[in-house]
N, C-alpha and C positions, 0 to 999 in steps of 0.2 A: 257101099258104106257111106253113111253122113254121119259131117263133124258136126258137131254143134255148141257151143259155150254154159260153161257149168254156169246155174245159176245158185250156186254157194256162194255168198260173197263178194271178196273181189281177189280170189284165192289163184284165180286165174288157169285154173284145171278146167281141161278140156275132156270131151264122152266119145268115144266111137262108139256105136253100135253093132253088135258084133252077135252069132250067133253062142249062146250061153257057156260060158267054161266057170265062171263063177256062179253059188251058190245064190240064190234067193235076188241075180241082179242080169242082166242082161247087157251090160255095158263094161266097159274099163276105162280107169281116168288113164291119160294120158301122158300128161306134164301138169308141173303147179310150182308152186315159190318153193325155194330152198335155200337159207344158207349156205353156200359152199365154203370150203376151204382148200383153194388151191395151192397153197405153200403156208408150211410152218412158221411161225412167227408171232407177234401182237397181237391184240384185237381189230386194229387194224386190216388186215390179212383176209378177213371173213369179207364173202359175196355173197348179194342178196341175188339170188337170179331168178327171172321166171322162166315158165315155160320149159321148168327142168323134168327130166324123164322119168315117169313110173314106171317100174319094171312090172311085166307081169306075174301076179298070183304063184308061187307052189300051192302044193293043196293042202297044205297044213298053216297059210299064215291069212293074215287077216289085214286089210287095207281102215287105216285109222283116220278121219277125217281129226287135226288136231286141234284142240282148244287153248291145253297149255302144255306148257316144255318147261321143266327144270333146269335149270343151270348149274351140273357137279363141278367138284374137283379137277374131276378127271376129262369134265369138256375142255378144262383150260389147259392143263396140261397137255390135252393130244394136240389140240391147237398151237400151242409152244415148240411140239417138235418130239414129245414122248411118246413111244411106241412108233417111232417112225419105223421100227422093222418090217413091223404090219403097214402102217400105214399107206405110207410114203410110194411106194408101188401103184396105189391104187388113186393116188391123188388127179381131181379135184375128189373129196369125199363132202359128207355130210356129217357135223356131230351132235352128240344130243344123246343121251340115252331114257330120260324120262318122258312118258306120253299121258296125256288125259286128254278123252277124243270122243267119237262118234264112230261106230264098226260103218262102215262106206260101203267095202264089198266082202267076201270071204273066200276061200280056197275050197275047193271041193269035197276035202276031207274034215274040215269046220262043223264041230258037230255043236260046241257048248256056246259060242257066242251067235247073235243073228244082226243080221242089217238093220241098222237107226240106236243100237242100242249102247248106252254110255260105258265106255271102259277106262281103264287106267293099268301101266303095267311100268316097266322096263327091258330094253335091251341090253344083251351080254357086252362085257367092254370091249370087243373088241369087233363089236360090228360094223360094215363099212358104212353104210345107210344108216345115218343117223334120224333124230326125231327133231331139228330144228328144220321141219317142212310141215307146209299144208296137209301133205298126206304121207302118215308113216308108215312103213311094214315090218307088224311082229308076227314071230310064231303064236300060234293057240295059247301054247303054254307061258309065254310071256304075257300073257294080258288075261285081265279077269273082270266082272261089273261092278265100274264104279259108283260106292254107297252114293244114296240121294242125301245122305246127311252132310255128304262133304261137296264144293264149288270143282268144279277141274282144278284153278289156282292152285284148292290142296292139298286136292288128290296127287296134282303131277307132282309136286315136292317129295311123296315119299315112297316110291317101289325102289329105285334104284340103294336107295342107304337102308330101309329095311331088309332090304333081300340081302343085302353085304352084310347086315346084322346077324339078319338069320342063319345064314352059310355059318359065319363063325359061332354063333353059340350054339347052334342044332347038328348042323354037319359035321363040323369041329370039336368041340367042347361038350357036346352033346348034354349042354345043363338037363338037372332036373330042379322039382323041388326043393325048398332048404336049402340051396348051394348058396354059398357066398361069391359073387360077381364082382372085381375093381375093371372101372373104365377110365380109361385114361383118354382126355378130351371130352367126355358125356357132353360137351353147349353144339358140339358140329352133328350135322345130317346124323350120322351115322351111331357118333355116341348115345346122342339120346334116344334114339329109335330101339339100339339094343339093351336102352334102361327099361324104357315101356315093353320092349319083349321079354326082358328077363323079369319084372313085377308082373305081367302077366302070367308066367310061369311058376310062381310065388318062390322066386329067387329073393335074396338080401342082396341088393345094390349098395356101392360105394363109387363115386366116378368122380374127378380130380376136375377142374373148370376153371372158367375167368369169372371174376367177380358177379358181374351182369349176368351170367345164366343160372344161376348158385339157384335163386327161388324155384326156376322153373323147374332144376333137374328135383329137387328136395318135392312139388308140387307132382310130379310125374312121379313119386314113390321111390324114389333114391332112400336109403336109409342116412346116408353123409354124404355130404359136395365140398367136397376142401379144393380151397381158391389156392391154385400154385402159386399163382403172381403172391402171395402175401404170406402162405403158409409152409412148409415141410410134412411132405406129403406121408417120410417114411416114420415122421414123430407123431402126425395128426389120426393115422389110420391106425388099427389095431386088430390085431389077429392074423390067419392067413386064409387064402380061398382057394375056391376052387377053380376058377380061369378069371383069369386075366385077356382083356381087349387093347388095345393100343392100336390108338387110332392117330398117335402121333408119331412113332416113330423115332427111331434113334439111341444111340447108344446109353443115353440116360435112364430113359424110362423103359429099355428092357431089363437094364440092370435092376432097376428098382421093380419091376414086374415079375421077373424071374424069381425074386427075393423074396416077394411077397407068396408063391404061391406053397400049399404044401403039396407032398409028394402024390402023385399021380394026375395032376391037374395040370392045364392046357393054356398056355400063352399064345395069342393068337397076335398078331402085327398086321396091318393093311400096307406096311411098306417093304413089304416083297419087292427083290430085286432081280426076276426074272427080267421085267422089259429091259431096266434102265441096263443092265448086262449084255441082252441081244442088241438092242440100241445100240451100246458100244462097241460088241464084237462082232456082231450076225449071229446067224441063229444057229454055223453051223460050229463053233466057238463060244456063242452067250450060252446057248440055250441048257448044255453040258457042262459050263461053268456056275451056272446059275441053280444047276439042280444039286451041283457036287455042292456047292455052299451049303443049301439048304441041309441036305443029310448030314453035313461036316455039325450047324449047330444042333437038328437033333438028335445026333448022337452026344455031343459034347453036354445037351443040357439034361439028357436023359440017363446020364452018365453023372453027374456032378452035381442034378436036384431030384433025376426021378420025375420028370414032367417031359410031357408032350409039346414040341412047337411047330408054330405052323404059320406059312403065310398065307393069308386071306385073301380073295377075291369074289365079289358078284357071281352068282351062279344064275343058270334059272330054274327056279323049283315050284314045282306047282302046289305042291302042298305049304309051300311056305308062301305065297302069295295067298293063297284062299285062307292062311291063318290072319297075315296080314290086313289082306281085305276085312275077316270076321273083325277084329280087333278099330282097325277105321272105321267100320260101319258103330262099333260102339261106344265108340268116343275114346278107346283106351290106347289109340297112336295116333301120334301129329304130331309134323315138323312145320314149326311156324313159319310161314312167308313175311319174309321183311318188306320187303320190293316186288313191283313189279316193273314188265317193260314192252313192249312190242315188239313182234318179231323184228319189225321193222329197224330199233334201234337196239341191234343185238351189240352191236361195236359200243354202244354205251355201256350198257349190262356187261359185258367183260371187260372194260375199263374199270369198273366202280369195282368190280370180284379184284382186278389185278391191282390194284392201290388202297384194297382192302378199307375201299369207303364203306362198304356194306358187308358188317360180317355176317350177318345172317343168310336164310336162303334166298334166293332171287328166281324168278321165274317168268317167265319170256311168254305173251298173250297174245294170240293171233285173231 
């Protein structure tokens, strides 16, 4: 065998030559840059390291040369120390769930994507191997071709908050036509991603915001955007729907989402308290206290409004990516990028998300 130095860049991944186990390639990379995160805490906390390990190929995933990474939520939070059940075990890890990239190599059983060709996808939350590296690994089914009408920038901003969209209004809620939608948060990732999928589905949107995103959600085919900070949300809106999103969380706005809905319709929360339960008990204690909770509310709301609840999380679906994709490729989803940053200055970019200098999306450029 000979080593030899990738000439990508200054990516710093390395090629063996190797008798073929990958599709369409006759090599594997090696090592390349990666954020690590070897201990919970700040922005701070995160290591740039090279010469970090590529595991080899299963035959159903695909090696991602990456262009850009998104920056969620939920990167900050695992960095902080949430989901340490999962995590923490397995540390140093890598975070990152958004990708838009270049297919590098492919797994043997890779039939839909090939080598050089642009994608863009997400990984499930609770994957060890994140995507703040040179070179990411998803399954087939997490990744699809990214539209020529969009830059990586914009591609990577939005699989992971549409696919969390989609679980809840498709899996969940299972909107159709005509249904009336309240989102609560529509200006973040997520809310607005499931206004442009529920207008696409020729849903009536209503989704509650701050002042500064009112145009856009109202521009993206929201029927009403009522600003909390200024108005009353339970005076301003009118009628009842068919599901409720809440993308904020908390005793408030279930109340007021439960309230609104009528009977047989689906309240969905993204603040599921599975982790933050195992986190605190283990998983042989969270995980059975977390689920008794769940059933406890719906039975209680199923019981007292006649609706369905449910906690929400990222899945991955391949039919709701390839709707996604359809939909980006035709201008009818986009989550705006505020910022960007380089891999390099990832501890900046989580600074600015953590003192909430930037409240829009941010996005990490290699």
């Amino acid at each position: 065998m000979r080593v030899m130095r990738s000439m990508r860049g200054n990516s710093g991944a390395g090629l063996i030559s190797r008798p073929a186990r990958l599709c369409s390639l006759r090599s594997v990379f090696t090592g390349c840059r990666a954020v690590m995160l070897p201990r919970f805490g700040g922005p701070e906390v995160f290591e740039l390291r090279e010469n970090v390990p590529v595991p080899n190929l299963n035959p159903n995933e695909v090696l991602v040369r990456a262009k850009a990474v998104s920056v969620n939520p939920l990167d900050c939070r695992i960095r902080a120390g949430y989901g340490r059940s999962v995590f923490q075990p397995h540390l140093p890890i890598i975070v990152g769930r958004d990708i838009s990239g270049e297919v590098a190599a492919i797994g043997t059983s890779v039939k839909s994507l090939k080598v050089g060709q642009e994608v863009f996808g997400a990984l499930h939350p609770t994957a060890l191997r994140g995507t703040y590296t040179d070179y990411g690994i998803l399954s087939e089914e997490e990744l699809t071709e990214k539209p020529s009408s969009v830059s990586h920038v914009e591609a990577s901003a939005i699989p992971f908050a549409a696919l969390t969209a989609w679980r809840a209004l498709k899996s969940n809620a299972r909107i159709t036509e005509g249904q009336r939608l309240l989102v609560f948060g529509g200006g973040g990732a997520v809310g607005f991603s499931a206004i442009q999928l529920a207008v696409a589905s020729g849903c009536h949107v209503t989704a509650s915001c701050v002042g500064q995103t009112k145009d856009r959600i109202l521009a993206a085919g929201a029927e009403q955007a009522v600003d909390y900070t200024t108005e009353d949300i339970e005076l301003a809106v009118k009628g009842k729907f068919d599901a409720v999103l809440d993308t904020i969380g908390g005793p408030e706005t279930e109340r007021i989402g439960i309230n609104f809905l009528r009977k047989g319709g689906n309240y969905m929360t993204l603040q599921g308290e599975a982790a933050s339960l195992t986190d605190k008990y283990g998983f042989v204690v969270g995980l059975p206290l977390a689920t008794s909770l769940l059933m406890k509310k719906k039975i209680q709301y199923q019981y007292s409004h006649g609706i369905d609840y449910w906690w929400t999380y990222m899945r991955a679906d391949p039919e709701g990516l390839a709707e996604i994709q359809r939909l980006v490729g035709a201008g009818k989803l986009k989550i705006p990028v505020e910022k960007t940053f380089s891999i390099t200055d990832v501890v900046a970019a989580h600074e600015a998300k953590e003192k909430k200098q930037i409240p829009g999306k941010v996005v990490l450029e290699f």
